[in-house]
KOLKOL-750363 format. One record per residue: residue in three letters; residue number from 0; x, y, z of N, C-alpha, C in turn. Coordinates in Angstrom, 2 decimals. Each point is the difference from the previous one (the first is absolute). Layout:
// residues N
res=ALA; n=NUM; n_c1=X; n_c2=Y; n_c3=Z; ca_c1=X; ca_c2=Y; ca_c3=Z; c_c1=X; c_c2=Y; c_c3=Z
...
END
This chain:
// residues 123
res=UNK; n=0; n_c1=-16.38; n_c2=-0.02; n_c3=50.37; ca_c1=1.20; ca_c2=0.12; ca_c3=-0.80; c_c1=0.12; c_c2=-1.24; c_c3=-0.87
res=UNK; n=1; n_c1=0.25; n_c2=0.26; n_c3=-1.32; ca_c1=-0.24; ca_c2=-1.10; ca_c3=-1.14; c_c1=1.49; c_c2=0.19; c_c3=-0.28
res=UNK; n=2; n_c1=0.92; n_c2=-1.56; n_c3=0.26; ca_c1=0.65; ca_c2=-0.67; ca_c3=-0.62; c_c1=0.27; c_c2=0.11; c_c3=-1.14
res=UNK; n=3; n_c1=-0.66; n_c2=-0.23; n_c3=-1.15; ca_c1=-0.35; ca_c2=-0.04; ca_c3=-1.51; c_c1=1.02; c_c2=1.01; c_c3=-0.43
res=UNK; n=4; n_c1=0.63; n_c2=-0.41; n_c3=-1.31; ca_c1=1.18; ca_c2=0.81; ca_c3=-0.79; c_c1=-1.20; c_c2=0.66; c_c3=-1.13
res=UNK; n=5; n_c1=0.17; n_c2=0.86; n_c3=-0.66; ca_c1=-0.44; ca_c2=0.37; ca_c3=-0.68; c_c1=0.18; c_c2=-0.53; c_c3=-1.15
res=UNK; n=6; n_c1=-0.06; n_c2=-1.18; n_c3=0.02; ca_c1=0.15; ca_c2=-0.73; ca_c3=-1.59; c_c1=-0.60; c_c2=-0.95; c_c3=0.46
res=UNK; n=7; n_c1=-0.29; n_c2=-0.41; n_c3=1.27; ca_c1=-0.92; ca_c2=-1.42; ca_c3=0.17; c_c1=-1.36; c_c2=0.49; c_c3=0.14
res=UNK; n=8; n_c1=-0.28; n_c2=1.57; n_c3=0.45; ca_c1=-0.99; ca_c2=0.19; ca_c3=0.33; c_c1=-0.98; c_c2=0.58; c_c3=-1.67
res=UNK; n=9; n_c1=1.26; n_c2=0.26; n_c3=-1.19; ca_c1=-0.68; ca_c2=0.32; ca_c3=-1.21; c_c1=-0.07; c_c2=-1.53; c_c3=-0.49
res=UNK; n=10; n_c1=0.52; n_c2=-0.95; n_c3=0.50; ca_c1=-0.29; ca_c2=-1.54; ca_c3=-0.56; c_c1=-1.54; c_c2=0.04; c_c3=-0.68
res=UNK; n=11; n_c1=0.10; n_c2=-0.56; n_c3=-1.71; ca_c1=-1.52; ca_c2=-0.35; ca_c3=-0.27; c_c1=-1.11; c_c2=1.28; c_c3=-0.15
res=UNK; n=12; n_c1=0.59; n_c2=1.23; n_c3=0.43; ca_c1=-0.40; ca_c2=0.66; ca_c3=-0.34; c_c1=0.20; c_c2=1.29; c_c3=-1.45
res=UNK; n=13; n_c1=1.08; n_c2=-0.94; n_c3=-0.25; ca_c1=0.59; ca_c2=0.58; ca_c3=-1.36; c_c1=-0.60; c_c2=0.13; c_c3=-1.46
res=UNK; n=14; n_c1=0.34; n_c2=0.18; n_c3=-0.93; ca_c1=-0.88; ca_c2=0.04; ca_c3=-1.46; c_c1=-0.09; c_c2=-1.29; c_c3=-0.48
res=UNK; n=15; n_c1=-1.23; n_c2=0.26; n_c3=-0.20; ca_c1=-0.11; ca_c2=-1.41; ca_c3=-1.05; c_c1=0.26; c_c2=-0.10; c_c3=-1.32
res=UNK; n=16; n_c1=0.68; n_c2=0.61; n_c3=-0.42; ca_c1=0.71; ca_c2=-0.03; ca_c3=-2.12; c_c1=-1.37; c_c2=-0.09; c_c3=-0.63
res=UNK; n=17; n_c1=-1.18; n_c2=0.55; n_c3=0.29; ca_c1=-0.56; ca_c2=0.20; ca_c3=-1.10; c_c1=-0.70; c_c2=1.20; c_c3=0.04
res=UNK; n=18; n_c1=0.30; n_c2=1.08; n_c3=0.82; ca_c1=-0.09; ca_c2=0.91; ca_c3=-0.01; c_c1=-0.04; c_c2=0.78; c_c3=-1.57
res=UNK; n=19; n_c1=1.15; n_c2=0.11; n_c3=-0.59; ca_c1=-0.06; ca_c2=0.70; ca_c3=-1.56; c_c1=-0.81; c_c2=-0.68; c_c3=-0.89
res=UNK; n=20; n_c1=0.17; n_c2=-1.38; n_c3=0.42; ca_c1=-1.08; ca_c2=-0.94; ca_c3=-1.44; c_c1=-1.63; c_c2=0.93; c_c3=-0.02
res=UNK; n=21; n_c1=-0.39; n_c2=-0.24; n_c3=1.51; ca_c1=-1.24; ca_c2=0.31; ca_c3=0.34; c_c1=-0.15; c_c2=1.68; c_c3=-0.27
res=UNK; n=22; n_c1=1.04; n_c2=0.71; n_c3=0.49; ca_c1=-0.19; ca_c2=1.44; ca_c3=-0.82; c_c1=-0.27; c_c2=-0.03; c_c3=-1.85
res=UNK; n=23; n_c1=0.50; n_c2=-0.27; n_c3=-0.36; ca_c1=0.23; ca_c2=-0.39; ca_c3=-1.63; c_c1=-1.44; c_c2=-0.28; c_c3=-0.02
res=UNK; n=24; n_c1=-0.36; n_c2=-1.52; n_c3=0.51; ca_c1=-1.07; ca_c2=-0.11; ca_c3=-1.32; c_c1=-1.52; c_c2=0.47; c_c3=0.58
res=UNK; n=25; n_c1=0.50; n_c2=1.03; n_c3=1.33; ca_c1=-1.26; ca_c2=0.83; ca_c3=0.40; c_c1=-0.09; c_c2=1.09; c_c3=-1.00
res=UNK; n=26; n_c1=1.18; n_c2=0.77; n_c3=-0.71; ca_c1=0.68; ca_c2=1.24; ca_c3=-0.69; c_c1=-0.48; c_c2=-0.53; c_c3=-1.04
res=UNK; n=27; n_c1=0.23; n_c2=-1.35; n_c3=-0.59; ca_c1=-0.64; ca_c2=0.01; ca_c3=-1.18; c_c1=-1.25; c_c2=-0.43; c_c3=-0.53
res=UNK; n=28; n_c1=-0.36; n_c2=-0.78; n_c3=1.31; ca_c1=-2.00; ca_c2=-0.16; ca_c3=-0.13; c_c1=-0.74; c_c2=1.43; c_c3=-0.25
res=UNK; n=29; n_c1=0.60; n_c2=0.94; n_c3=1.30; ca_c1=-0.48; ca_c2=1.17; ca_c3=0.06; c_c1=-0.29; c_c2=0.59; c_c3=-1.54
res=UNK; n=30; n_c1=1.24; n_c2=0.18; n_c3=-0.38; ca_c1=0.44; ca_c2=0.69; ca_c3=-1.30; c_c1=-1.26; c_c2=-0.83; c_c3=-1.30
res=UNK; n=31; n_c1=-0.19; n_c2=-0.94; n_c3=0.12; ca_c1=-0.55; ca_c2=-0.94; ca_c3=-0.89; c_c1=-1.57; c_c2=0.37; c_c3=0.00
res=UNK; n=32; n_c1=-0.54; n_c2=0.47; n_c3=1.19; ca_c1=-1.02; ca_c2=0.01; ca_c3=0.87; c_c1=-0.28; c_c2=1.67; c_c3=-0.52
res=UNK; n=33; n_c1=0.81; n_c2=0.68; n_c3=-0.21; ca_c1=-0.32; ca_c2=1.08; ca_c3=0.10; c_c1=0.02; c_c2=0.31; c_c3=-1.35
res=UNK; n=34; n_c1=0.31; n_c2=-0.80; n_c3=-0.69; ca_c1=-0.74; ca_c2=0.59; ca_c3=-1.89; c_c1=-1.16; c_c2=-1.08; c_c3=-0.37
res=UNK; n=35; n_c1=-0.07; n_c2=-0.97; n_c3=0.79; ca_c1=-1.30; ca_c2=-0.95; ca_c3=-0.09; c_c1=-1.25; c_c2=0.49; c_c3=0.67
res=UNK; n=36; n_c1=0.16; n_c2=0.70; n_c3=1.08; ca_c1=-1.42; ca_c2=0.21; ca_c3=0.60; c_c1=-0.36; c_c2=1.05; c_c3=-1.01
res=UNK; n=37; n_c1=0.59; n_c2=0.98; n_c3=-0.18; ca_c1=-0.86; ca_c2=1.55; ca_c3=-0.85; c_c1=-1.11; c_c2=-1.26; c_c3=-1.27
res=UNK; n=38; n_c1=1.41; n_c2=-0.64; n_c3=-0.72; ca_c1=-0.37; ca_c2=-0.62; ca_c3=-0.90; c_c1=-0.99; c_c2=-1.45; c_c3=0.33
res=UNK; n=39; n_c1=-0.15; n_c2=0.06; n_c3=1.03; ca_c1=-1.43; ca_c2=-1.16; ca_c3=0.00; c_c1=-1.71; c_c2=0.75; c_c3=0.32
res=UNK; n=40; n_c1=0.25; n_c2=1.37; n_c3=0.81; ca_c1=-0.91; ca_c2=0.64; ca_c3=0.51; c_c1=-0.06; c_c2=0.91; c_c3=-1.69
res=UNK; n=41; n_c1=0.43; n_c2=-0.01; n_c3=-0.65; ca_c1=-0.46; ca_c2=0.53; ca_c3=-1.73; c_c1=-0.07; c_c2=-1.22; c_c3=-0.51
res=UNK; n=42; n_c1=-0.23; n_c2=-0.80; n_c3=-0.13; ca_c1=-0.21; ca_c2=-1.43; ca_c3=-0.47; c_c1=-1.63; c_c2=-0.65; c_c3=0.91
res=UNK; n=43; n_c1=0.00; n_c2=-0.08; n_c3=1.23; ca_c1=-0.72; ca_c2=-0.07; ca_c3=0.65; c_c1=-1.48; c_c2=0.73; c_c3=0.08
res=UNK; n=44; n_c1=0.55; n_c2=1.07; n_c3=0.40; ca_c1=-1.23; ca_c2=1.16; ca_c3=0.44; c_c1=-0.72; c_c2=0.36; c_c3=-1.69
res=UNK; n=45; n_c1=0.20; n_c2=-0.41; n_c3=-0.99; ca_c1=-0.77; ca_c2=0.31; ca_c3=-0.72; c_c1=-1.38; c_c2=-1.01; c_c3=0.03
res=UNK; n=46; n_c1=0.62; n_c2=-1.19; n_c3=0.57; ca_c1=-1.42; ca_c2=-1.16; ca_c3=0.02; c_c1=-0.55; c_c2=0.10; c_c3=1.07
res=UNK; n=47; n_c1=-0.01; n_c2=0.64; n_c3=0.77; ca_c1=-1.19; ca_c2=0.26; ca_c3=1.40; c_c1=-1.01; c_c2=-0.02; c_c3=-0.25
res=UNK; n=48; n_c1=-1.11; n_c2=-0.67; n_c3=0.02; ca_c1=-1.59; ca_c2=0.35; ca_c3=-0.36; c_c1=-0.16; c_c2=-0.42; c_c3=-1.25
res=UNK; n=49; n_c1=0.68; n_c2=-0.66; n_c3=-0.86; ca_c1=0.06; ca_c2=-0.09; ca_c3=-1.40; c_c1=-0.60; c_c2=-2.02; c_c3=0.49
res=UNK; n=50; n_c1=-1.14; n_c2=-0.06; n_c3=-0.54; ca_c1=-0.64; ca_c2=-1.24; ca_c3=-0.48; c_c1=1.30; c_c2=-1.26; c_c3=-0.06
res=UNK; n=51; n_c1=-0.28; n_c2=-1.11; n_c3=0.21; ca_c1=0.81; ca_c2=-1.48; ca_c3=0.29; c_c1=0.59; c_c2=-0.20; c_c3=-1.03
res=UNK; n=52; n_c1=-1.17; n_c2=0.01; n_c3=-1.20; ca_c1=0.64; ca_c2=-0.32; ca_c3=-1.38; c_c1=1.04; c_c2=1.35; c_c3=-0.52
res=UNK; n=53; n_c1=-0.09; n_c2=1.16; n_c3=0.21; ca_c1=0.70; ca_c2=0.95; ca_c3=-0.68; c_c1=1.93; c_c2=-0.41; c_c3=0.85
res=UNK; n=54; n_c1=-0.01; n_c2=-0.21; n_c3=1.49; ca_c1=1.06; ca_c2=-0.25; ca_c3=1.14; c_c1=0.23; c_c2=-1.48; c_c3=-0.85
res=UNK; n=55; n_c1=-0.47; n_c2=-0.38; n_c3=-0.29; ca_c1=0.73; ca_c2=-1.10; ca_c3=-0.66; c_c1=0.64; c_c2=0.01; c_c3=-0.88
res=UNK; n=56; n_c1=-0.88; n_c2=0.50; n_c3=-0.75; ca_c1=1.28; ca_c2=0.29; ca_c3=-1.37; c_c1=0.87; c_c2=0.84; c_c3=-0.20
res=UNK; n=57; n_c1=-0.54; n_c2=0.73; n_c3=1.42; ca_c1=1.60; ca_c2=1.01; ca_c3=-0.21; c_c1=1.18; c_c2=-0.66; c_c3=0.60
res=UNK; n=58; n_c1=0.22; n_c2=-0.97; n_c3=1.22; ca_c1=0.85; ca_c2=-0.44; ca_c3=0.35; c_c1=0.15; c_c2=-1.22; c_c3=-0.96
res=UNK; n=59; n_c1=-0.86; n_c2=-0.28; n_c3=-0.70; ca_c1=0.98; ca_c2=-1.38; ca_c3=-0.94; c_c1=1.07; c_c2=1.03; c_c3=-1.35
res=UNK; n=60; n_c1=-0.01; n_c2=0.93; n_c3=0.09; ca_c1=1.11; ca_c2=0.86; ca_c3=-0.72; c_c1=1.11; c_c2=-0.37; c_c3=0.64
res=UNK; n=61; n_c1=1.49; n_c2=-0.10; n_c3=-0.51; ca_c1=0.90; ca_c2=-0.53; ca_c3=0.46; c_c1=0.38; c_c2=1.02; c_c3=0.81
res=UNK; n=62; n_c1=0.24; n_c2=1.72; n_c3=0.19; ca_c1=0.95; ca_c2=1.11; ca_c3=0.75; c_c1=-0.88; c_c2=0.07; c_c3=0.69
res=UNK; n=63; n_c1=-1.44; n_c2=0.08; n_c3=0.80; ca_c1=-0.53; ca_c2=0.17; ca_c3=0.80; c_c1=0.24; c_c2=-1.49; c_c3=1.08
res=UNK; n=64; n_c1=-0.74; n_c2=-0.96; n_c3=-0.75; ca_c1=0.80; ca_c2=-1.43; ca_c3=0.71; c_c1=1.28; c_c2=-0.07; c_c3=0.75
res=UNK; n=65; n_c1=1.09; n_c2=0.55; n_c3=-0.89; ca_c1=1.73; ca_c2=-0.01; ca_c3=0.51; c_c1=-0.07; c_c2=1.32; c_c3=1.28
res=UNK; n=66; n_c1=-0.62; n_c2=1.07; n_c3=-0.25; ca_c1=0.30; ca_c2=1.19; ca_c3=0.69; c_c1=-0.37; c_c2=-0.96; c_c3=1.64
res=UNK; n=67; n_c1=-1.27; n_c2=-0.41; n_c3=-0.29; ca_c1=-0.28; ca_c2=-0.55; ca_c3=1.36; c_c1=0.41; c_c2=-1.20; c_c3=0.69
res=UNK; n=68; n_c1=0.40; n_c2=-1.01; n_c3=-1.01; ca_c1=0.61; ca_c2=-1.05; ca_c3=0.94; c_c1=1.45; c_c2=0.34; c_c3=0.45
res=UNK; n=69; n_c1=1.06; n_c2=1.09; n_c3=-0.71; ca_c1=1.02; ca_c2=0.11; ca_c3=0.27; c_c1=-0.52; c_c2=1.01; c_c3=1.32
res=UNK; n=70; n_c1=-0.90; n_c2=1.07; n_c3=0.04; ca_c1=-0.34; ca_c2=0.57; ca_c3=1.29; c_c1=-0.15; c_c2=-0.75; c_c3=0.97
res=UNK; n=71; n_c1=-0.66; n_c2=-1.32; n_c3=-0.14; ca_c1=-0.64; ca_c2=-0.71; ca_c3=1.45; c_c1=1.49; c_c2=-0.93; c_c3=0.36
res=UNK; n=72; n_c1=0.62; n_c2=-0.43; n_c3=-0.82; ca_c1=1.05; ca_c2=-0.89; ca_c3=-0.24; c_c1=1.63; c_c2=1.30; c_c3=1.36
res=UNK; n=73; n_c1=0.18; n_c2=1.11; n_c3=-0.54; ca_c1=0.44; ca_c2=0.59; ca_c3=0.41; c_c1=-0.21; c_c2=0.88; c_c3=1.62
res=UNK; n=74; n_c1=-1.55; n_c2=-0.09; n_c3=-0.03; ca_c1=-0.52; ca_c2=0.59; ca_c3=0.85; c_c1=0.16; c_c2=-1.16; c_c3=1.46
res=UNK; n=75; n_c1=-0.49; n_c2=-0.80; n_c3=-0.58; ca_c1=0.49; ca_c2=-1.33; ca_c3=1.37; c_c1=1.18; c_c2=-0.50; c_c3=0.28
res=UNK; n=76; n_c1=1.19; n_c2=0.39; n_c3=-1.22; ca_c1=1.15; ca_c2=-0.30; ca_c3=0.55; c_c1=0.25; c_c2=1.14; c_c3=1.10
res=UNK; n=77; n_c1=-0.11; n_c2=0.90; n_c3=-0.31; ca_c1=0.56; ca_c2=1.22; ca_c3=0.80; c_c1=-1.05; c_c2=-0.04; c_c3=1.33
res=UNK; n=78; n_c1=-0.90; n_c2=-0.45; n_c3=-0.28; ca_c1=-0.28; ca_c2=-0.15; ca_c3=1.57; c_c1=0.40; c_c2=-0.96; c_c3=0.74
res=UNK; n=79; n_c1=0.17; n_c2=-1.34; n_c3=-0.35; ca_c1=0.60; ca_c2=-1.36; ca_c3=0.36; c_c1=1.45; c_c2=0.61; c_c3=0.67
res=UNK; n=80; n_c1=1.21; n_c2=0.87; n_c3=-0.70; ca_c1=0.67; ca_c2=0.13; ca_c3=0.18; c_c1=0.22; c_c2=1.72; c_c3=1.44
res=UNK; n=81; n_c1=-1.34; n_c2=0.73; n_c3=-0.39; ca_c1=-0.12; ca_c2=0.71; ca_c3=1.29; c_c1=-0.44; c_c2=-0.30; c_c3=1.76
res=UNK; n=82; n_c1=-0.90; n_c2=-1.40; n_c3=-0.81; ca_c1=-0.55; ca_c2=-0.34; ca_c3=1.74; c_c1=0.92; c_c2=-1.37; c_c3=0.11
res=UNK; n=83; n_c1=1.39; n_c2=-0.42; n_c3=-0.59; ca_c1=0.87; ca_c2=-0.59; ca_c3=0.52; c_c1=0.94; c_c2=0.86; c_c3=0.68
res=UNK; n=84; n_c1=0.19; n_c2=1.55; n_c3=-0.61; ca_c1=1.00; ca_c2=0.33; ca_c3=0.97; c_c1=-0.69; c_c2=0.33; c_c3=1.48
res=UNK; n=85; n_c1=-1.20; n_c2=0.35; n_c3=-0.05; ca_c1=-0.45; ca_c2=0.34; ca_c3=0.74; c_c1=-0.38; c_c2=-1.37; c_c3=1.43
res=UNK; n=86; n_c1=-0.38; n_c2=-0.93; n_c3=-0.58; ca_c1=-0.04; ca_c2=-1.20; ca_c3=1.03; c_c1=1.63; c_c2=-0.03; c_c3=0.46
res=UNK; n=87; n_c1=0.81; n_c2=-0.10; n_c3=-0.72; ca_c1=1.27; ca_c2=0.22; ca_c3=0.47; c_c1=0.99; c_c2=0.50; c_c3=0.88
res=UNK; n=88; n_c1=-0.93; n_c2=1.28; n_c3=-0.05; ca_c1=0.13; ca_c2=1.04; ca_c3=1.44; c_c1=-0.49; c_c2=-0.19; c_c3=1.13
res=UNK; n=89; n_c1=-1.25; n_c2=-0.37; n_c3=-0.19; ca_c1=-1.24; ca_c2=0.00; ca_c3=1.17; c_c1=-0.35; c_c2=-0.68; c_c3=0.60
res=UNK; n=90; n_c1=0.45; n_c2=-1.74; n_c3=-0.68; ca_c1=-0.32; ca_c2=-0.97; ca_c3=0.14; c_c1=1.03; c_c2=-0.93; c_c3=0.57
res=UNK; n=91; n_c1=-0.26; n_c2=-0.89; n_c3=1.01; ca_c1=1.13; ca_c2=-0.68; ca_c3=0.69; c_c1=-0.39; c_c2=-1.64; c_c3=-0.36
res=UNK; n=92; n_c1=1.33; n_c2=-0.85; n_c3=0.37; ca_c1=-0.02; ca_c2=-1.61; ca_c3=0.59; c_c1=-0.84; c_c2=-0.69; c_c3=-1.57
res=UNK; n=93; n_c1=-0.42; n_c2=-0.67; n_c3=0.88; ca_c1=-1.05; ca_c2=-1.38; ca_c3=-1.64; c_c1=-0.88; c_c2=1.16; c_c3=-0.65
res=UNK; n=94; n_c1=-0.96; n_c2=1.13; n_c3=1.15; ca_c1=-0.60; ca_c2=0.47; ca_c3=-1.18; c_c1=0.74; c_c2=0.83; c_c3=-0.71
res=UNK; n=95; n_c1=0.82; n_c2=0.47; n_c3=-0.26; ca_c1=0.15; ca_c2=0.64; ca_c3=-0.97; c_c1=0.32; c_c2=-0.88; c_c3=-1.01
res=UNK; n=96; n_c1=0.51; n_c2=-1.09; n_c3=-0.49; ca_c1=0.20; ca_c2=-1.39; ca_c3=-1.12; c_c1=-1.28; c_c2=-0.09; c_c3=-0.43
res=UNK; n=97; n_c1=-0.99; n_c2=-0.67; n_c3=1.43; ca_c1=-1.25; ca_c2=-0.05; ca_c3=-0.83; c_c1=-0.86; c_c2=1.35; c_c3=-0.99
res=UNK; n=98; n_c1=0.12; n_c2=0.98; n_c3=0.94; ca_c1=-0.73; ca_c2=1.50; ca_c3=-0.47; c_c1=0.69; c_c2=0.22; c_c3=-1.69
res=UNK; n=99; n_c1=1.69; n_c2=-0.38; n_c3=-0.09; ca_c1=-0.01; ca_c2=0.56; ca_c3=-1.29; c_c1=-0.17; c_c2=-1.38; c_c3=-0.93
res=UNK; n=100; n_c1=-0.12; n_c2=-1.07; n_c3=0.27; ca_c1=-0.31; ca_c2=-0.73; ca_c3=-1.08; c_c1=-1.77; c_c2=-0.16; c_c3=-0.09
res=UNK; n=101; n_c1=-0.68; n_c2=0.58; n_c3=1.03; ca_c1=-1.41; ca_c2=0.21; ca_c3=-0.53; c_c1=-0.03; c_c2=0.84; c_c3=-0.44
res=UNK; n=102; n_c1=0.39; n_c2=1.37; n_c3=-0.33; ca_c1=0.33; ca_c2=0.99; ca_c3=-0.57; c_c1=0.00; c_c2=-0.09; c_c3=-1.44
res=UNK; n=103; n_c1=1.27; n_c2=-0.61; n_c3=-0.02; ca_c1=0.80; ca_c2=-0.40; ca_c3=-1.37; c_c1=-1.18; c_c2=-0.58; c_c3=-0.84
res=UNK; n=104; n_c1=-0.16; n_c2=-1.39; n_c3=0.86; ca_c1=-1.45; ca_c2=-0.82; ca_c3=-1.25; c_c1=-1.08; c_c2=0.80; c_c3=0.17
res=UNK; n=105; n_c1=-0.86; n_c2=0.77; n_c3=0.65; ca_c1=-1.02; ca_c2=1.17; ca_c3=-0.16; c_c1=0.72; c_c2=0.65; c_c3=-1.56
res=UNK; n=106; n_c1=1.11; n_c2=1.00; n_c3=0.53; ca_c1=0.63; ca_c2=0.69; ca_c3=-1.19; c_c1=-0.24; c_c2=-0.91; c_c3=-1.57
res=UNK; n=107; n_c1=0.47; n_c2=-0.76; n_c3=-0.13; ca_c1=0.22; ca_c2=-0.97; ca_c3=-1.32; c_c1=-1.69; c_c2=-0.53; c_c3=-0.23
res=UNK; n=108; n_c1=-0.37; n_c2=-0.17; n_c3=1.20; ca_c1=-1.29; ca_c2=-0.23; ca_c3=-0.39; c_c1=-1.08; c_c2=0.61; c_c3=-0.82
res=UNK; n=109; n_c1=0.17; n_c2=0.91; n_c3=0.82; ca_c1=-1.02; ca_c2=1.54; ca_c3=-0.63; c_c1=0.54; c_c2=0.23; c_c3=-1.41
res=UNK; n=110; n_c1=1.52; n_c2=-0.12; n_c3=0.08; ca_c1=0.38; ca_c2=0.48; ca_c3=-1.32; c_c1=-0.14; c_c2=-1.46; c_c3=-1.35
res=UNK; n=111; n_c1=-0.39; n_c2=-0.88; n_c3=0.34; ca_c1=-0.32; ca_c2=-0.98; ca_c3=-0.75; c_c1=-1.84; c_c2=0.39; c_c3=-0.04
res=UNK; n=112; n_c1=-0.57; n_c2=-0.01; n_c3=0.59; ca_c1=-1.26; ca_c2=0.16; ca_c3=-0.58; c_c1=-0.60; c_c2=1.04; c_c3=-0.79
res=UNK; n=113; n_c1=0.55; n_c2=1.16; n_c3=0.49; ca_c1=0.52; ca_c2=1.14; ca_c3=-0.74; c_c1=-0.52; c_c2=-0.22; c_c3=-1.66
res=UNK; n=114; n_c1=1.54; n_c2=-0.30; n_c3=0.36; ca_c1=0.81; ca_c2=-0.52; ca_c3=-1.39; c_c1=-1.27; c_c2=-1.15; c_c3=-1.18
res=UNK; n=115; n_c1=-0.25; n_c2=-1.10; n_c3=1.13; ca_c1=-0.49; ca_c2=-0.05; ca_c3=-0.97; c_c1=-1.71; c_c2=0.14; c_c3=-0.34
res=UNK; n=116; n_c1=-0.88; n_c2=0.98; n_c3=0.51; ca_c1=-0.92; ca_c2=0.38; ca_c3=-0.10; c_c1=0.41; c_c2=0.68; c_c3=-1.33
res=UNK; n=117; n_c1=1.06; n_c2=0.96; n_c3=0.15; ca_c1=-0.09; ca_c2=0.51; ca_c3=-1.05; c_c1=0.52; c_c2=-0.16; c_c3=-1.42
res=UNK; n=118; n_c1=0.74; n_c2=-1.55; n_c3=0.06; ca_c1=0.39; ca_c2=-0.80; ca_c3=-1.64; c_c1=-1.37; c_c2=-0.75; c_c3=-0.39
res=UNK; n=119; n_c1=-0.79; n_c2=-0.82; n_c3=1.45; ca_c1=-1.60; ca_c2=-0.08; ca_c3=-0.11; c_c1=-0.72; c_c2=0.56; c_c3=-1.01
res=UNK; n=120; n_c1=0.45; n_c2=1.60; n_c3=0.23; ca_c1=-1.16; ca_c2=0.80; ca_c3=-0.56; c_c1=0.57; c_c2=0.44; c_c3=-1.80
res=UNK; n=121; n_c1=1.40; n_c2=-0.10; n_c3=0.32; ca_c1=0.69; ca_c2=0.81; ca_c3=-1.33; c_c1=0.55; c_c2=-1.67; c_c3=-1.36
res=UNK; n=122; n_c1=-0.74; n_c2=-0.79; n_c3=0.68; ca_c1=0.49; ca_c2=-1.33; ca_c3=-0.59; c_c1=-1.31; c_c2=-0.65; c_c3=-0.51
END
């Protein structure tokens, strides 16, 4: 038989206020994500098999360049921001601090080299 009021025993287990932020800018990565991919895989898939020099000069064109760094740029936020909610849930004590700030710099990371492989190539 547990003592405990039902308000000491929901102690700490309550919302953390960022519940809607984190809905939002999953709703709008998504959304962002979902007129960028069609449009990078028609941007993309035409250079498959196409010679170094021809892939080059097609990405130093400025809308093929933009289609894809805003894809990779977008594409790692929305994951940065999916496997934080997800460590969030799953994850307890120090690791979960450490798990999402290795996360986070992985995320920014990838999306910095990304990024700039492909001003590299379009510059």
């Amino acid at each position: 038989m547990s003592f405990l009021t039902p308000y000491k025993r929901a102690m700490g287990l309550g919302s953390a206020r960022r519940g809607a932020e984190s809905h939002w800018s999953m709703t709008l990565s998504s959304a962002g994500l979902l007129v960028l991919v069609p449009l990078f895989v028609f941007t993309f898939g035409p250079m498959l098999g196409r010679p170094h020099e021809e892939v080059m000069a097609y990405y130093g064109r400025p809308l093929p360049a933009i289609i894809a760094g805003l894809t990779i740029f977008v594409g790692f936020m929305h994951f940065k921001n999916g496997v934080r909610v997800m460590i969030e849930d799953y994850v307890h004590g120090l690791a979960r601090e450490v798990a999402i700030v290795v996360m986070t710099c992985v995320s920014y990371g990838a999306a910095a080299t990304g990024i700039f492989a492909i001003a590299r190539i379009a510059l």
